[in-house]
N, C-alpha and C positions, 0 to 999 in steps of 0.2 A: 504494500500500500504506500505509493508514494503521499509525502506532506501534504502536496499541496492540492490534492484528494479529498486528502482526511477535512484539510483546515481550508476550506475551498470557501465560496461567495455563501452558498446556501448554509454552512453551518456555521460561519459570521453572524450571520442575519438570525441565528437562530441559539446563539449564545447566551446573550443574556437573556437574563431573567429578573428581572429590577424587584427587589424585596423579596426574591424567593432562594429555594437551595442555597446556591453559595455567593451569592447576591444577599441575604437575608442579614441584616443590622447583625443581629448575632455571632455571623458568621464574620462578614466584612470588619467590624469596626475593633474588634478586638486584635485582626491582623492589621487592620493600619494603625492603629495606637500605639503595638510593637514596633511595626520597625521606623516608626517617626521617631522612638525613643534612641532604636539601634544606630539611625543614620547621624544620630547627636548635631544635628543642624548643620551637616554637611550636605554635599548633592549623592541623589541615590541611582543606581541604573537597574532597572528590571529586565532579566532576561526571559525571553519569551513574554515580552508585553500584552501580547492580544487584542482582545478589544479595549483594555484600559480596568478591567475588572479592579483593581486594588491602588495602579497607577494613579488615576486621574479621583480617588477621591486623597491618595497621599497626596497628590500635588495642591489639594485643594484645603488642605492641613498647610501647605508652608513651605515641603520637602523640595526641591528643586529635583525632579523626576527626567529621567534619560530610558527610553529602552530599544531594545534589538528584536526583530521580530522579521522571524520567515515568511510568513503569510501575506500577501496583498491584500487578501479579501480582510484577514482578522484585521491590518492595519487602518482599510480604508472604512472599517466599524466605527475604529477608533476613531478616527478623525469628524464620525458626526456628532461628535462630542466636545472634543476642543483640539487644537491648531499647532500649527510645527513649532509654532512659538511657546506655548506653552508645555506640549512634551515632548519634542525631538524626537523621533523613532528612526533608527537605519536599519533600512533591510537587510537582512542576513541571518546567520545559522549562530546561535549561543555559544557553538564551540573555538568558533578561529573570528570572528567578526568584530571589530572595533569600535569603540562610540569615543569622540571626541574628549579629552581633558582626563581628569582624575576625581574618584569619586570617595564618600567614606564607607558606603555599604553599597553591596553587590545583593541581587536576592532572586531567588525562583520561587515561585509557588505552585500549590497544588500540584503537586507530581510533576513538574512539566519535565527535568532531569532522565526521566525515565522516558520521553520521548525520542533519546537520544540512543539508541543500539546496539550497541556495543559498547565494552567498557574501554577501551582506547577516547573514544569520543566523550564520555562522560567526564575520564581522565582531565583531557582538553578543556573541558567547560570548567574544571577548577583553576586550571594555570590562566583561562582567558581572565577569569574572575579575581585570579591575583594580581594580572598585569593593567588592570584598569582601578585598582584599589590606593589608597595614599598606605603608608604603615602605619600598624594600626586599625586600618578599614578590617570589614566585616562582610563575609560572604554568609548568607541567609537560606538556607531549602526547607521547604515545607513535604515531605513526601512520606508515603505510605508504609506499614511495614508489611513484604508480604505475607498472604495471608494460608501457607501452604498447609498451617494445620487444618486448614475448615476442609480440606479435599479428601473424600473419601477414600477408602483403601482403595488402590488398582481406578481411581477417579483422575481424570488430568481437567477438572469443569469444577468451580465450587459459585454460587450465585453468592454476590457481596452487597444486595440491597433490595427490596420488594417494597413498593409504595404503590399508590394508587396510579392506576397508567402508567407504568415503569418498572420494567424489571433490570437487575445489572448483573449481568454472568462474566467473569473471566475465565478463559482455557489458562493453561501452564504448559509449558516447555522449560523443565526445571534442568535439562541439561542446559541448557543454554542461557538462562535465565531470562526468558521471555516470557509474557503475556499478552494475550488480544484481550480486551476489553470491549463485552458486545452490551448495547444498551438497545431493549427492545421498547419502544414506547408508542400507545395504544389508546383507546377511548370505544367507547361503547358500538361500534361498527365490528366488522369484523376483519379492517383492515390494521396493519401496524408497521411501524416503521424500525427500520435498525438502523444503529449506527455502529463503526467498529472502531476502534484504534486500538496500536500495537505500542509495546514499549518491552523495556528490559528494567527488569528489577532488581534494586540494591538492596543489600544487608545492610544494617547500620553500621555495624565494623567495617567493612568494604569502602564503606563510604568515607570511614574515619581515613583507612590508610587512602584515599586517591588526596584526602584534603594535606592529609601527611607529603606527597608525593609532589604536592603545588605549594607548598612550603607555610600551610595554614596549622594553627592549634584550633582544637574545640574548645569552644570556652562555655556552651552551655547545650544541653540536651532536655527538651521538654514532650509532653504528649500532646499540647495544643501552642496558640497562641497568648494565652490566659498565664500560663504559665504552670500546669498540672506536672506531675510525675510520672516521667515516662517510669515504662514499667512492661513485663512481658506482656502483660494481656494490653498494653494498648495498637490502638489502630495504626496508629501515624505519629511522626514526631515532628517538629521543627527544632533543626539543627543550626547552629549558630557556631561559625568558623574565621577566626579571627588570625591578620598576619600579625608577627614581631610587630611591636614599636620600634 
């Protein structure tokens, strides 16, 4: 599945969700209160920007916001919302792509990390995130942990969410450390729609040595934005990776 497939005009248009899922106060404002804190009134670069989901209300806190972003469709989202002047975006890939100047925090969210395929590239996306940081700066991920215990025995399928009109199944390719993410979504017809996308999934030790590898320490491990204890049975961490002073 090529990107620009996945992240194409129709699933732009159909991203957000203004108050709801990951759009919903609860969800959003807790992540941008952190890292408004983390970027300590420096300028921030987001990689994988999107349509602006967590950008454009940081920038609207004060943060001076820059991001990178593969997409045309996700970018040209972004842009009915506010202007090059106000969040700069250059097109290109999170892992070798350069944004203008020096920043104090670097940050991905929601999984986007594991968009990237292999782990050479992921590698890459820590060294890119150190060569645009001052010392000091802070690189930021928000990503999942996977979920291989929910997979039944002789199972490579485990489903990670059931809501109304929405079901969300991932496959596993545990040799390889792959996942497709299918999201089947429905309404009282008897028609439904899928969407898919593919990624590769990090351990959180894994992830420790690549930031090890880009010359970052961890400086904090938590299970949300709020600030909870990670812990085995959680879902997801946001990981906080910080260079030498």
């Amino acid at each position: 599945m090529d990107s620009n497939q996945i992240w194409d005009a129709e699933t732009a248009r159909r991203y957000d969700t203004p108050g709801e899922g990951m759009f919903a106060p609860e969800v959003l404002e807790p992540t941008v209160e952190r890292l408004a804190a983390l970027a300590g009134g420096g300028r921030a670069l987001e990689f994988a920007i999107g349509t602006g989901r967590v950008g454009v209300p940081l920038a609207e806190r004060g943060v001076p916001v820059t991001g990178i972003e593969l997409s045309p469709a996700m970018i040209a989202q972004l842009r009915t919302k506010v202007d090059e002047n106000t969040i700069p975006v250059v097109e290109g890939d999170m892992a070798t792509t350069r944004a203008e100047g020096e920043y104090s925090l670097v940050y991905l969210v929601f999984n986007t990390i594991s968009n990237i395929l292999d782990q050479a590239g992921q590698v890459e996306c820590f060294r890119n995130a150190a060569r645009h940081l001052v010392p000091g700066g802070r690189f930021v991920i928000e990503l999942g942990v996977p979920e291989l215990r929910k997979l039944p025995p002789g199972s490579d399928a485990a489903v990670f969410t059931v809501q109304p009109g929405y079901i969300g199944l991932d496959t596993y390719d545990v040799v390889n450390q792959h996942l497709v993410s299918h999201h089947f979504t429905f309404d009282e017809t008897r028609q439904a729609r899928i969407g898919r996308s593919p990624h590769r999934y990090i351990w959180p030790a894994e992830m420790d040595l690549m930031a090890q590898i880009a010359g970052f320490e961890l400086e904090s491990r938590h299970a949300d934005w709020e600030g909870s204890e990670f812990t085995e049975d959680s879902g997801s961490h946001v990981s906080v990776y910080r260079l030498p002073a």
